[in-house]
C-alpha positions in Angstrom: 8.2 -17.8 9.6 4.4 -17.4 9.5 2.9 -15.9 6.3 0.2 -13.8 6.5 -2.2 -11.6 3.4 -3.7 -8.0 3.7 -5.3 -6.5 1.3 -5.3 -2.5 1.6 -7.2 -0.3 -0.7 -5.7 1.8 -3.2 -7.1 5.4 -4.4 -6.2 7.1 -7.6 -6.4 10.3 -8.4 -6.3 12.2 -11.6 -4.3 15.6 -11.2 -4.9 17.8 -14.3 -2.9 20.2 -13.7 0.0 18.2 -12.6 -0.7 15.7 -15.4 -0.2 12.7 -13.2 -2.0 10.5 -10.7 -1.4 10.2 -7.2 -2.0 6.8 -5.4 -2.5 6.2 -2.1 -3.8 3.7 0.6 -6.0 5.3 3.2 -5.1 3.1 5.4 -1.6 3.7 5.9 -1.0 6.6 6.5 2.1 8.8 4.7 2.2 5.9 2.0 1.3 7.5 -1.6 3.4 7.7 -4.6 3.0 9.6 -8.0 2.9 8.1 -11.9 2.8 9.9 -15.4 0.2 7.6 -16.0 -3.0 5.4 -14.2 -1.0 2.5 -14.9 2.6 3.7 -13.5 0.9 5.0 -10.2 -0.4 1.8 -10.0 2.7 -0.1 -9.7 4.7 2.6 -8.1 2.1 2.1 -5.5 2.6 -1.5 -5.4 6.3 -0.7 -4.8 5.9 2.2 -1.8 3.4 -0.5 -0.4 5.8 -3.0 0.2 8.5 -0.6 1.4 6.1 0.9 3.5 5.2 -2.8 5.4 9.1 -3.7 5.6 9.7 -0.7 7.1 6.8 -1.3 9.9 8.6 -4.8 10.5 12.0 -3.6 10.7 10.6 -1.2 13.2 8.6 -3.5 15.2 5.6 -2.1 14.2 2.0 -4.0 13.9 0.7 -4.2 10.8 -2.7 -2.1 10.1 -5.5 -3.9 9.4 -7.9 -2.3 7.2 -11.1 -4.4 8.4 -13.1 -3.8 5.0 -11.6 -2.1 1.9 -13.8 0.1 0.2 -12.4 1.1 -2.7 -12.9 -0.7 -6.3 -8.7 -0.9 -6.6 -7.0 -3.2 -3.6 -3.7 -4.7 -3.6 -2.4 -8.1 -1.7 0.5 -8.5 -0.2 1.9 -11.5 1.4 4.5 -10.9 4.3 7.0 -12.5 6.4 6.3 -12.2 10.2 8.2 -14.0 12.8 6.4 -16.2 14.8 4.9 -15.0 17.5 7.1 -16.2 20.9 
């Protein structure tokens, strides 16, 4: 198995009249999550990432690079990728 890092950026956003935050990474699309508070988005995030990237691999999809984050929150993720043939 190869091993290989991307780092995708994370935005939070403060919903006042919901009460919670919403997190999402631009990059990906359809990959947000919701948290009561900054710090629970954070790691529900964290969690729909790596769901998110398992469920690319599973499919056979590449995954997206995001060339540059731009954002002041990023996460890293090592994955599993079988070697290329």
């Amino acid at each position: 198995m190869t091993y290989v890092s991307r780092t995708y950026s994370l935005k939070v956003e403060h919903h006042s009249e919901d009460g919670g935050y919403l997190a999402s990474f631009p990059a990906l699309p359809g990959c947000h999550t919701w948290g009561d508070t900054y710090e629970a988005a954070i790691k529900n995030a964290e969690e729909a990432l790596l769901g998110y990237l398992e469920a690319l691999e599973k499919n056979s999809e590449p995954l997206p690079v995001e060339p540059i984050p731009d954002r002041d929150v990023s996460l890293a993720v090592t994955v599993k990728l079988p070697e290329p043939a």
